[in-house]
C-alpha positions as CSV (number, residue, x, y, z in Angstrom):
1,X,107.5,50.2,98.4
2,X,105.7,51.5,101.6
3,X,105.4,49.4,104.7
4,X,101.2,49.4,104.9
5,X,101.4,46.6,107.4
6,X,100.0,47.0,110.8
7,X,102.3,46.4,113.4
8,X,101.8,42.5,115.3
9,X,100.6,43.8,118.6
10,X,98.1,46.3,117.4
11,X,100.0,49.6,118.5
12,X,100.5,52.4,116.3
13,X,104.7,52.9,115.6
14,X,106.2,55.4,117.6
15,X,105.6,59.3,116.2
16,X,108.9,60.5,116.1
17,X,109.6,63.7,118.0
18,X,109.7,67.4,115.7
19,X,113.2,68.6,115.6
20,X,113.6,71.6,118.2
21,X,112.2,75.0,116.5
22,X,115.8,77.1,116.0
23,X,116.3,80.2,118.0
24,X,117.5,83.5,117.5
25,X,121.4,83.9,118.0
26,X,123.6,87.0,117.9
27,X,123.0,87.1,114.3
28,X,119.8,87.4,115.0
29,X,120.4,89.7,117.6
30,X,122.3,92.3,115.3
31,X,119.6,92.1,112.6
32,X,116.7,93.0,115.1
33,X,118.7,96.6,116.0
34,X,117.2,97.3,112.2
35,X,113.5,96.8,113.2
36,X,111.5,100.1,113.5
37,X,110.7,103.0,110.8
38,X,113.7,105.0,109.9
39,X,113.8,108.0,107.2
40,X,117.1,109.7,105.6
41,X,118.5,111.5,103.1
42,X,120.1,109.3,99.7
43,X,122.8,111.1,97.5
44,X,122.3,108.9,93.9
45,X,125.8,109.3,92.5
46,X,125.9,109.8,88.3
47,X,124.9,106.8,86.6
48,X,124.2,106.1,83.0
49,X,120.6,105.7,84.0
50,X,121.0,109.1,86.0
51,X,123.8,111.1,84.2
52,X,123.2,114.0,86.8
53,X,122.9,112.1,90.0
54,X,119.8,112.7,92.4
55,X,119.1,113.4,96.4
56,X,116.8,111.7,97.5
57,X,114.4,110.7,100.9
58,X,114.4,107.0,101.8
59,X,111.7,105.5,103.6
60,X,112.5,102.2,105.2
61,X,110.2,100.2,107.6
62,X,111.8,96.2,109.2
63,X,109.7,94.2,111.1
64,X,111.2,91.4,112.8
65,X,109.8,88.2,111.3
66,X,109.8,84.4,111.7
67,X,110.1,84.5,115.6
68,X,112.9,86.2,115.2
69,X,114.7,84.4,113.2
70,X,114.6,87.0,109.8
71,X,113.3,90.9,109.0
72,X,111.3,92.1,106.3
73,X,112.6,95.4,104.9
74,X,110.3,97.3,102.8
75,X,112.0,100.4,100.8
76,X,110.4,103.4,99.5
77,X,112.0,106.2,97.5
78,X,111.4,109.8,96.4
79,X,113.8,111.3,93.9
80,X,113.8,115.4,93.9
81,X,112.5,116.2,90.8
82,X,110.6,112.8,90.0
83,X,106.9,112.0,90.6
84,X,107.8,108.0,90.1
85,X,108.9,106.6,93.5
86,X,111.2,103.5,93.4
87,X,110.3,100.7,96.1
88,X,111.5,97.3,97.1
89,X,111.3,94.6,99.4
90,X,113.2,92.5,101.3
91,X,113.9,89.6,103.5
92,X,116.6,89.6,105.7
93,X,117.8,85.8,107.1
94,X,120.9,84.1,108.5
95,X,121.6,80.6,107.4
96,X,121.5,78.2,109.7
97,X,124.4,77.3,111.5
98,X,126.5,80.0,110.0
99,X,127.0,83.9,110.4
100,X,126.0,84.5,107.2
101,X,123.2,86.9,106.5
102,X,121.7,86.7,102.9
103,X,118.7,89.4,101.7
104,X,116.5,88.2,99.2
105,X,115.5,91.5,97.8
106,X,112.6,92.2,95.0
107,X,112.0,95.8,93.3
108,X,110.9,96.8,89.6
109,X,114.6,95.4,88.4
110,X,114.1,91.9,89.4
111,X,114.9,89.4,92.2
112,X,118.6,89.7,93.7
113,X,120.3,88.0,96.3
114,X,122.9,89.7,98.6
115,X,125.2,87.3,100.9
116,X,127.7,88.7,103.7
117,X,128.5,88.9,107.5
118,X,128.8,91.8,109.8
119,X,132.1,92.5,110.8
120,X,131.4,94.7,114.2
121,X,128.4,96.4,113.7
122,X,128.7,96.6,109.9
123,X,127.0,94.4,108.3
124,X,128.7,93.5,104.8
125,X,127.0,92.1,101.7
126,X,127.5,91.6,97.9
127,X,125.4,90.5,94.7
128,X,126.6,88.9,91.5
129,X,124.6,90.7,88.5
130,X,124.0,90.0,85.4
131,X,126.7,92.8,84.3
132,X,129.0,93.0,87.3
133,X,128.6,93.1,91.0
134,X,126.6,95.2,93.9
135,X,128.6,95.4,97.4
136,X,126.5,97.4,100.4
137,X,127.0,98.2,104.1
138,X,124.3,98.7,106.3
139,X,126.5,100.7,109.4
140,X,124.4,100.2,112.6
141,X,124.7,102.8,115.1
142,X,122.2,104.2,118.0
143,X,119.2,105.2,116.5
144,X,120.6,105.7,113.1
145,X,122.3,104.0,110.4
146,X,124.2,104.4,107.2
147,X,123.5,102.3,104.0
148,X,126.2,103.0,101.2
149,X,125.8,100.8,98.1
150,X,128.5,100.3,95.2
151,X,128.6,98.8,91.8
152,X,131.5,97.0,90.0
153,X,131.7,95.5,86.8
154,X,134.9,93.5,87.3
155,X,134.8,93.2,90.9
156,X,138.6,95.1,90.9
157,X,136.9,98.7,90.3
158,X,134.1,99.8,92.2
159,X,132.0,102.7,92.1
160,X,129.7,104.7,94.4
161,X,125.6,104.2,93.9
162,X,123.8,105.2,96.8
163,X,125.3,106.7,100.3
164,X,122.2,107.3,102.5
165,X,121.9,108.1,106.4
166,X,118.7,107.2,108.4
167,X,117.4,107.9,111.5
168,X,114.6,105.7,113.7
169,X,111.4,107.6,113.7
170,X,109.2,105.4,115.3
């Protein structure tokens, strides 16, 4: 039942304070290296869906979000030889009081969740599918960075998917 009575000497209770907004840490501080615009080159290794493998440009632009505290990714692809780009988006975020980063990401395939931590400047993450599992590293360097992503349906063997190197353009 809620309390509706009025309190004896005519004063309103006592608001209690908001909880201090978080800030950014050095989570936080490694994510932000990936804001900007960055372009590169993709090499699509043989897949069922793809039994020849592709090259292919990748267009990637991160904003830093949430005062900090997260970065949007959006994705854009261009396959040699296809006139159907792929795209996704994302949202990058650390969990709070931890060092682990998880991406919420969203493309044509569905909705997937990626959980890891950067070890050094690497940042490490993995996905549990519906058929197997999804590992990728995003290596940070100055003014560039590698994302190489891999696929495994027992998590014991893994394969290659998608090595790609990008430089900051803006």
């Amino acid at each position: 039942m809620i309390d509706t009575e009025t309190p004896t000497d005519g004063q309103a209770p006592e608001a209690q304070a908001a909880p201090p907004s978080p800030t950014p840490g050095p989570v936080h501080s490694k994510l932000a290296r990936l804001q900007g615009r960055w372009q590169g080159t993709e090499k699509i290794s043989p897949t069922p869906m793809l039994p020849n493998g592709a090259t292919a440009t990748g267009t990637v632009e991160n904003e830093l979000a949430f005062n900090g505290m997260g970065v949007i990714h959006n994705y854009h692809q261009v396959r040699e030889g296809s006139d159907e780009p792929f795209r996704g988006h994302g949202v990058f975020q650390v969990l709070p009081n931890s060092e682990t980063v998880v991406l919420t990401w969203f493309d044509q395939m569905g909705r997937f969740e990626f959980l890891g931590q950067f070890q050094g400047d690497d940042l490490m993450m993995e996905c549990r599918l519906p058929d197997g599992l999804s590992r990728c590293a995003y290596r940070l360097g100055e003014g560039a960075y590698r994302f190489v992503m891999s696929m495994s349906q027992d998590g014991q063997t893994w394969m290659p998917f998608i090595d790609g190197t990008y430089k900051r353009v803006e």
